[in-house]
C-alpha positions in Angstrom: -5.9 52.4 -14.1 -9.6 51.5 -14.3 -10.7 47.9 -12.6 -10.9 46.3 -16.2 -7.1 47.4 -16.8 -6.5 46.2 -13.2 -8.5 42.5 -13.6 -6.8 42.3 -17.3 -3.9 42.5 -16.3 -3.7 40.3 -12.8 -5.2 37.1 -14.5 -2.4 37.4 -17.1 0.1 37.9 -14.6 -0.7 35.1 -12.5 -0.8 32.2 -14.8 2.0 33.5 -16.0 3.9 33.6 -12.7 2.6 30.2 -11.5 3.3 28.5 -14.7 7.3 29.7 -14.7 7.5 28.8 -11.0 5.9 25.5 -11.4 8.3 24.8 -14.3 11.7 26.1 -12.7 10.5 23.6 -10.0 10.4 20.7 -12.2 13.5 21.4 -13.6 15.5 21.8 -10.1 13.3 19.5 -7.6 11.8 17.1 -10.3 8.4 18.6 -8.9 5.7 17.0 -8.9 7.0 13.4 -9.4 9.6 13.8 -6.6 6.2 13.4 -4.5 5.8 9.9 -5.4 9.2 8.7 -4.1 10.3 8.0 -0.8 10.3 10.3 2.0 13.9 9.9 2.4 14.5 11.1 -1.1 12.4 13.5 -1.3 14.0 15.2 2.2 17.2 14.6 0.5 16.4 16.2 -2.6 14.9 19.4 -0.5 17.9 19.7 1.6 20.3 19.6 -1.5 18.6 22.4 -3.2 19.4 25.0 -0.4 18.5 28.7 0.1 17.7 29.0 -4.3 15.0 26.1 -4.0 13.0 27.4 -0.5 13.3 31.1 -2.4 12.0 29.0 -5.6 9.0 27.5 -3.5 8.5 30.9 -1.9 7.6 32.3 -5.4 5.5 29.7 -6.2 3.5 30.0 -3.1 3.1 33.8 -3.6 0.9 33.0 -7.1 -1.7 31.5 -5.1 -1.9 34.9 -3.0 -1.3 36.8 -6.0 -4.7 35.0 -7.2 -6.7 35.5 -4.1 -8.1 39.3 -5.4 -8.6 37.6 -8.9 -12.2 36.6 -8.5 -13.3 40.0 -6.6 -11.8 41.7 -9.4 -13.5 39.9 -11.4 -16.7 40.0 -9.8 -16.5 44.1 -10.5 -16.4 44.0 -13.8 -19.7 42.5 -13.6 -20.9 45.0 -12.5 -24.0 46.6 -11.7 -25.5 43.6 -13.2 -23.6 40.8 -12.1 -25.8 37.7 -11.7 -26.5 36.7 -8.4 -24.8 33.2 -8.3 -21.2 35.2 -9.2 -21.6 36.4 -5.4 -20.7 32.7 -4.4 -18.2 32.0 -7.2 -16.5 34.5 -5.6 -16.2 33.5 -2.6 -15.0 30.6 -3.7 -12.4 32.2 -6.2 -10.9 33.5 -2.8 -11.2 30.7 -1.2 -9.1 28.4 -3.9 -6.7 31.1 -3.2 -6.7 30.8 0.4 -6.8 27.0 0.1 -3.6 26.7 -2.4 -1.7 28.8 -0.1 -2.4 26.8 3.0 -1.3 23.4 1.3 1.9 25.2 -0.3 3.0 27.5 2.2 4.8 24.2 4.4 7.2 23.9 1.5 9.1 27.3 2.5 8.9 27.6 6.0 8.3 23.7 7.8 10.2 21.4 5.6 13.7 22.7 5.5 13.6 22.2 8.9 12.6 18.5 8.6 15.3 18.4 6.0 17.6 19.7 8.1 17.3 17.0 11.3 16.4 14.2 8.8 19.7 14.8 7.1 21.2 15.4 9.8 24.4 12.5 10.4 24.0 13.5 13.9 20.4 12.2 13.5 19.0 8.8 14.8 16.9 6.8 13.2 13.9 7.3 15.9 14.2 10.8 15.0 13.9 10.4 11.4 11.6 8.4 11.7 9.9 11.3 13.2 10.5 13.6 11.2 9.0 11.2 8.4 5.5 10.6 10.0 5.4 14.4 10.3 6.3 15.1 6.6 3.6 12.1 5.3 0.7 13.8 7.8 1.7 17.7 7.0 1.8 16.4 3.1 -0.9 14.2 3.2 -3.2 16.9 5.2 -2.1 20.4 4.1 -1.1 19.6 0.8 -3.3 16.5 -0.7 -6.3 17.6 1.6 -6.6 20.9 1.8 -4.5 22.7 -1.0 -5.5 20.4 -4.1 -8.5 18.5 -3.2 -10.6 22.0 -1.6 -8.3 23.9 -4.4 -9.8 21.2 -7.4 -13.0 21.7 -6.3 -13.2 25.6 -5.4 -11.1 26.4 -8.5 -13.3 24.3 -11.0 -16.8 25.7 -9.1 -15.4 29.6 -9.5 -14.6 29.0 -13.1 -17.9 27.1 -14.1 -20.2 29.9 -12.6 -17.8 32.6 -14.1 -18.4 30.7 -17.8 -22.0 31.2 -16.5 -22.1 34.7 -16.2 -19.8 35.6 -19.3 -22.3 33.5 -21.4 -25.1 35.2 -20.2 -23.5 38.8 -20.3 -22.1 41.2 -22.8 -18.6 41.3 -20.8 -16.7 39.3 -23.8 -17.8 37.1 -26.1 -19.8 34.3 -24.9 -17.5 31.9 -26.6 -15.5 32.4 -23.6 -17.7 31.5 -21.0 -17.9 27.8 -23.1 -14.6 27.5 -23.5 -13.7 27.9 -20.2 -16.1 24.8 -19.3 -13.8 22.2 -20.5 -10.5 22.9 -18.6 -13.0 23.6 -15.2 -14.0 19.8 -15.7 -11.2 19.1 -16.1 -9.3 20.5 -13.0 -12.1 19.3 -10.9 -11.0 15.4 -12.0 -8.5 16.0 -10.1 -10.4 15.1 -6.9 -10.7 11.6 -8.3 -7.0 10.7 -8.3 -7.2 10.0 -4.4 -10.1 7.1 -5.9 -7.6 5.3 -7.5 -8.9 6.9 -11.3 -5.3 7.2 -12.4 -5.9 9.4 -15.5 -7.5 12.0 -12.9 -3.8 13.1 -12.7 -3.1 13.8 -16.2 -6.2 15.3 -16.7 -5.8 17.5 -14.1 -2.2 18.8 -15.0 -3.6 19.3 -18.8 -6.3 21.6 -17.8 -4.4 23.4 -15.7 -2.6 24.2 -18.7 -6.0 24.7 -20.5 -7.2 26.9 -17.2 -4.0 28.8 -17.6 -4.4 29.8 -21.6 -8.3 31.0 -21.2 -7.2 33.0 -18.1 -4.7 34.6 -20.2 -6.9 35.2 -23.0 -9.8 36.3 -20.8 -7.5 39.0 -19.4 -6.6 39.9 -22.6 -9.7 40.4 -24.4 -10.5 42.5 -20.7 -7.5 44.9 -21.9 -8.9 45.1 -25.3 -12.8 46.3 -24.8 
């Protein structure tokens, strides 16, 4: 298997396996709206879904390592005459990677165990309390901070300068490179949301969606020269 094959196929598999996770989330933790309700629920909620919903956010977690070699991949298939400013989309392809796996990585491993002592009868309410300021900071730090705002941006800034350097190469059809500049936009709205632009959110979620379909049909087209 030659490194087109290889790229090809990754960046079909993983918006494919992020976009079944993310689903199968929704449908069993009410992900991502469950974020907007009350600590108390949302502990609830976690602790109710057991051993099947920490394997479930496992899995979803995994996709953003899965898409961490994505953008070097990428970067070969340039190759020799890939255009200088690919080096730093790149490096921050991995890092979006890096980033998304830092902000999810606390669902699997650091909030069952605040579900645990928050649902806890034995519990008092000091402790929950606890447990509650550490959900908000890890959720507002790890998650809001770091995984989506840094993922928005690094995500959106890969994808722009790899619609660059498909535009300006004979890799696929330049077409590609321009369509793929309207769903990196649009992820990178995201990063307004915290402002109070409210469509930033809808936006985003959209072009993810968007992002996710020109992946797939970039790998594909990969598979097919």
């Amino acid at each position: 298997m030659n490194a087109t094959t290889l790229t090809g196929l990754l960046l079909i598999l993983v918006p494919l396996s992020f976009n079944i996770t993310f689903f199968l989330l929704q449908k069993a933790f009410s992900y991502p709206d469950i974020l907007r309700q009350p600590t108390e629920i949302i502990l609830q909620r976690f602790n109710q879904g057991g051993a099947p919903l920490r394997r479930l956010w496992y899995a979803f977690t995994f996709s953003a390592v899965m898409f961490t070699p994505a953008p070097v991949l990428v970067h070969q298939v340039f190759q020799p005459d890939a255009p200088w400013f690919l080096v730093v989309g790149t490096v921050l392809g991995v890092l979006a990677g890096v980033v998304q796996f830092l902000g999810l990585i606390r669902w699997p491993f650091l909030v069952p165990s605040l579900a645990e002592i928050y649902t806890d009868p034995k519990s008092t309410q000091a402790t929950r309390d606890s447990v509650a300021v550490t959900f908000q900071a890890f959720h507002r730090y790890a998650g809001v901070a770091i995984g989506e705002h840094l993922g928005y941006i690094f995500t959106s800034t890969w994808t722009l300068l790899l619609c660059f350097a498909i535009i300006q190469s004979d890799v696929v059809n330049p077409l590609f490179g321009w369509l793929g500049i309207i769903p990196a936009l649009g992820v990178l709205a995201g990063v307004f949301e915290e402002t109070g632009f409210k469509a930033a959110g809808l936006i985003n979620a959209i072009s993810y969606l968007l992002w996710s379909a020109w992946l797939i049909a970039f790998g594909i087209a990969l598979l097919l020269r």
